[in-house]
C-alpha positions in Angstrom: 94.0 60.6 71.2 93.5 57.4 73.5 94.3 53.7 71.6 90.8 53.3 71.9 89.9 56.1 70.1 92.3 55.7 67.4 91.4 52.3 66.9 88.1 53.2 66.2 89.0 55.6 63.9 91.1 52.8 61.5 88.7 50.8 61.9 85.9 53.2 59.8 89.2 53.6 57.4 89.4 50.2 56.9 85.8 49.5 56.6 86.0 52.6 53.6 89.3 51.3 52.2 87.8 47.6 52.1 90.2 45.9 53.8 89.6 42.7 55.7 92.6 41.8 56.8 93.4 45.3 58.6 89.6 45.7 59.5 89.8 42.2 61.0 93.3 42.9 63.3 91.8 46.3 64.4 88.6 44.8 65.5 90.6 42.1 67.3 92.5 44.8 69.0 89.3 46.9 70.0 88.0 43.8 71.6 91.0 43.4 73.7 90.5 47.0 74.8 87.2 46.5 75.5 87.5 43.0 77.9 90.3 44.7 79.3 88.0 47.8 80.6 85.3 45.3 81.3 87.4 43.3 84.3 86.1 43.8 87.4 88.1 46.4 89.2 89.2 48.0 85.8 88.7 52.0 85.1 86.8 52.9 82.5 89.6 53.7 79.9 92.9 52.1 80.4 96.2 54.0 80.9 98.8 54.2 78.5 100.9 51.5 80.2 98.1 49.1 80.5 97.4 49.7 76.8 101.2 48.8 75.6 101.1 45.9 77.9 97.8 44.9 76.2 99.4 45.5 72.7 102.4 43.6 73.6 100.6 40.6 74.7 98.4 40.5 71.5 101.9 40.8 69.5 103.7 38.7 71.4 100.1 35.9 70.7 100.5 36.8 67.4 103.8 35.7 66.8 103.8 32.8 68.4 100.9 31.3 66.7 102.2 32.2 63.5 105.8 30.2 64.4 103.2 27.3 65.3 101.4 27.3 62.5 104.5 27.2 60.1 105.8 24.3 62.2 102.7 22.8 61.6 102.7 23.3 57.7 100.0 25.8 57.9 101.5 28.5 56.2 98.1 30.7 55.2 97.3 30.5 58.7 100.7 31.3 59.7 100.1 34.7 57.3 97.1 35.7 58.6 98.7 36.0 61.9 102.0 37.9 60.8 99.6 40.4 58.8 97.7 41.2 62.2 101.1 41.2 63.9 101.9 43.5 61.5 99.0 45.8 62.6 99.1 46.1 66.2 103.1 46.9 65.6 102.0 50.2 63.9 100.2 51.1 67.7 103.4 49.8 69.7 106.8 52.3 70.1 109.5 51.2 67.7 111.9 48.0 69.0 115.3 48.6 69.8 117.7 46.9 67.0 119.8 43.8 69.0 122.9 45.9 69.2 120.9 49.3 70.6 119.8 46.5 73.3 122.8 44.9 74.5 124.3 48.3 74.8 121.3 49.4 77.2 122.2 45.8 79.3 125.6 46.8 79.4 124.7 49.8 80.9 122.4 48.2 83.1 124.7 45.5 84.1 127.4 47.8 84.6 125.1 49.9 87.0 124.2 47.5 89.3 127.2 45.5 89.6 126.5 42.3 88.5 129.3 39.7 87.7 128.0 37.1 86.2 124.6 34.4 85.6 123.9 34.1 89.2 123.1 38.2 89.1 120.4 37.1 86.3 117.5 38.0 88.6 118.5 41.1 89.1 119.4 42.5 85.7 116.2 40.9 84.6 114.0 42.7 87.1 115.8 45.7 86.8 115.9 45.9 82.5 112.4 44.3 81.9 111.2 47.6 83.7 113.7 50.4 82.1 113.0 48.6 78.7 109.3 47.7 78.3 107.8 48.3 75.0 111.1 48.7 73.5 112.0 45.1 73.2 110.7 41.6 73.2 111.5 39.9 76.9 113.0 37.0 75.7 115.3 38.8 73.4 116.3 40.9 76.4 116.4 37.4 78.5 119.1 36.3 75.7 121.2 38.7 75.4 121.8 39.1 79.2 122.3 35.7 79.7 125.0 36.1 76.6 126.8 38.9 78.5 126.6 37.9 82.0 127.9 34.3 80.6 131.2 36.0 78.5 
């Protein structure tokens, strides 16, 4: 089953179950999808790797408004942002825990050689690739920077 048509399918759930706040996130999502098929040039249903990329921007949205928001003293509006965050994180692939990461960098680092920050580039390039949809890229930005600076 596409995104889409999963989407679509929590969505009547949701409708059924009464529940705005999930009803609200899904619908966001759906939109996304469907703006994202509507671009000129775009095929009619996305592939799977356009639809994590999709999910992971809306996520990646997501949490940053909420940290603005709390900054800001807005804290229900901060809420209603972490409760669609947590929605669109059921549809994305589970994150790697911080020390599941840095042992992937280690590996990665180890493979191509690189000796210290000025070999940032390339471990960037390299793990941003091997490791999308699995973690956050400036969590993976981080933790090389950490290692290739010890």
């Amino acid at each position: 089953m596409s995104l889409k048509q999963q989407i679509d399918s929590d969505i009547k759930n949701a409708m059924k179950a009464k529940n705005k706040e999930e009803l609200q996130a899904l619908r966001s999502i759906k939109s996304m999808i469907l703006m994202a098929e509507s671009e000129k040039g775009a095929e009619d249903n996305l592939s799977e790797d356009a639809e994590m990329k999709l999910l992971m921007k809306a996520a990646k949205q997501r949490k940053e408004s909420a940290e603005t928001y709390k900054e800001n003293g807005r804290d229900e509006l901060a809420e209603a942002e972490l409760l669609e965050l947590k929605v669109i994180e059921k549809y994305l692939p589970k994150q790697m825990s911080e020390e599941e990461l840095k042992s992937e960098l280690q590996g990665i680092i180890t493979k191509i050689g690189a000796a210290g920050p000025q070999d940032m580039g390339k471990v960037m390039g390299i793990a941003t690739k091997e490791l999308a949809g699995k973690a956050d890229g400036k969590m993976i930005s981080q933790l090389v920077k950490q290692i290739l600076t010890s």
